[in-house]
C-alpha positions as CSV (number, residue, x, y, z in Angstrom):
1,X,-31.9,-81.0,-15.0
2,X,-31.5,-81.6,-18.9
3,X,-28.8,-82.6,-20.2
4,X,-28.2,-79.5,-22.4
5,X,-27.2,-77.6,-19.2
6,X,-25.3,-77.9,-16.4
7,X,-24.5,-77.3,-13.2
8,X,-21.9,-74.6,-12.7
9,X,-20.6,-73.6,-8.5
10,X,-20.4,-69.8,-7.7
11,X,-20.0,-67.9,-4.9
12,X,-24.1,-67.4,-4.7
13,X,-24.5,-71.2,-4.9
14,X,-25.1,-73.4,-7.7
15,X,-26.6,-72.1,-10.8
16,X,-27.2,-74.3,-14.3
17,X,-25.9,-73.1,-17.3
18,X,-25.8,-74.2,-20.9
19,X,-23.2,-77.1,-22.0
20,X,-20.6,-75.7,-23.5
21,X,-18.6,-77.7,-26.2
22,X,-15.2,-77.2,-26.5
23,X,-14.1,-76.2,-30.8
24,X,-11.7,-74.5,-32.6
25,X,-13.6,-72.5,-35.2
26,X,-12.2,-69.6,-37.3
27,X,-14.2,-66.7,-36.7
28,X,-14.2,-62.6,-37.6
29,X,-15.4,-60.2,-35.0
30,X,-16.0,-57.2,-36.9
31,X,-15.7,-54.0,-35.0
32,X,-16.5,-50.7,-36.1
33,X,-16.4,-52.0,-40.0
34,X,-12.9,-53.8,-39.4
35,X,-12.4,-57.7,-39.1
36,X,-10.2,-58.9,-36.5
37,X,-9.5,-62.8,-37.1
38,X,-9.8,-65.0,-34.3
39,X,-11.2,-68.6,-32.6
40,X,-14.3,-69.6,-31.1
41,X,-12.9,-71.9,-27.8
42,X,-15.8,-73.5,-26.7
43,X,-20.0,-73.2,-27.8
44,X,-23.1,-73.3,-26.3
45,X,-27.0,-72.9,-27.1
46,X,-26.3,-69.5,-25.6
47,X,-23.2,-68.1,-26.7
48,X,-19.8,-68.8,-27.7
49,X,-16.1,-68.0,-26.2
50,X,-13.5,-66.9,-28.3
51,X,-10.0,-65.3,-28.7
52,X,-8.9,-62.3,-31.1
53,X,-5.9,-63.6,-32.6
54,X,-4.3,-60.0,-33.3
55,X,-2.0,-59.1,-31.0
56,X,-2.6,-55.9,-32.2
57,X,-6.0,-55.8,-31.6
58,X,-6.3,-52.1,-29.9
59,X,-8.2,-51.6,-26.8
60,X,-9.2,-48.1,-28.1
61,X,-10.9,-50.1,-30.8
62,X,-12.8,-51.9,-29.4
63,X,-14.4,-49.5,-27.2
64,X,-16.3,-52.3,-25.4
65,X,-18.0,-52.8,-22.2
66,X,-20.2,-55.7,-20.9
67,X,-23.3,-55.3,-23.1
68,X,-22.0,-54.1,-26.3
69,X,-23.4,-55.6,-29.2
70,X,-20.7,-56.8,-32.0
71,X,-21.1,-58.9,-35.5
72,X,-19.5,-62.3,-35.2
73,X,-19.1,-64.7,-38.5
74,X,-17.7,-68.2,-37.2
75,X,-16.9,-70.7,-39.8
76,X,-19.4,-74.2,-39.2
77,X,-17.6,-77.9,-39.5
78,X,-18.6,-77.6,-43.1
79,X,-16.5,-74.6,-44.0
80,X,-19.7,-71.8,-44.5
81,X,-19.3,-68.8,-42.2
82,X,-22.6,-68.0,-40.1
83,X,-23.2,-64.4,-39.3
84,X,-24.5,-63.7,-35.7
85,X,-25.4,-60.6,-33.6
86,X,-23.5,-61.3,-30.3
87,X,-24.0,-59.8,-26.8
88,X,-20.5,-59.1,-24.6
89,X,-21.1,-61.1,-21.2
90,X,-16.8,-60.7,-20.3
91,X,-14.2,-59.4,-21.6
92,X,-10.5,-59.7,-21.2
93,X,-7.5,-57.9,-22.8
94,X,-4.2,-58.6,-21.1
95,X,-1.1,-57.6,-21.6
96,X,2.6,-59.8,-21.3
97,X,5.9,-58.7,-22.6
98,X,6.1,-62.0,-25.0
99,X,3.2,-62.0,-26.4
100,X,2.0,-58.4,-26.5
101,X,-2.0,-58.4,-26.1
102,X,-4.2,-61.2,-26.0
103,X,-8.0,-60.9,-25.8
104,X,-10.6,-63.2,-24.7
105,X,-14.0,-62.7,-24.8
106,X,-17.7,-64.6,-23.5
107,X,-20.6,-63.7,-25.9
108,X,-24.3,-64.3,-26.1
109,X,-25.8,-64.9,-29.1
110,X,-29.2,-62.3,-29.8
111,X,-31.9,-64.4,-31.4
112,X,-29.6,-67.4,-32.7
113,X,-30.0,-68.4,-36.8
114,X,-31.6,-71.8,-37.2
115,X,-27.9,-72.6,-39.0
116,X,-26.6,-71.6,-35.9
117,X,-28.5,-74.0,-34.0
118,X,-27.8,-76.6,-36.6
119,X,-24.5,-76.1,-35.6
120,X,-24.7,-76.5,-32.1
121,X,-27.0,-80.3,-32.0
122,X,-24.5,-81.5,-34.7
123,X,-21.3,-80.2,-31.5
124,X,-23.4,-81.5,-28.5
């Protein structure tokens, strides 16, 4: 097993996956020509979690299932913002009386930059 990935328990069995590094990177998920600000969580070779930080951020506008493809720009360590073509893998909008809508969201990214993976072997 390289140590890039690694070994994640499901109800199948065991499966590797990509290390993921946990970050706090500012990032814009643009949807349907509109930027919604947000965080990336954590990062991988593959994809990236984040969280919209809009509480606003309407479900109607999204208009997003498992699959979709969305524009991402997430800032690097040295402040530039790297545009990447993202994949949904899960998403996750819930709703709570004090803090009206948060959502969460796993992405692949499609055919990752070379600045991307830059990014990632200066994080891992």
């Amino acid at each position: 097993m390289s140590s890039r990935f690694e070994k994640h328990i499901v109800k199948e069995g065991v499966m590797e996956r990509p290390v993921r590094k946990a970050v706090h990177l500012p990032t814009n998920l643009i949807v349907a020509g509109e930027k919604h600000s947000g965080f990336v969580i954590n990062i991988s070779g593959k994809g990236v979690g984040m969280f919209v930080l809009n509480t606003t951020f309407p479900e109607s506008t999204i208009n997003c299932t498992k699959g979709s493809l969305l524009k991402l720009e997430v800032q690097s360590t040295l402040g530039v913002y790297l545009t990447l073509q993202c994949r949904i893998r899960w998403l996750r909008i819930k709703k709570s009386s004090s803090k009206g809508m948060t959502t969460s969201m796993g992405m692949e990214v499609i055919d990752p930059p070379p600045s991307f993976i830059k990014l990632i072997k200066s994080l891992l």
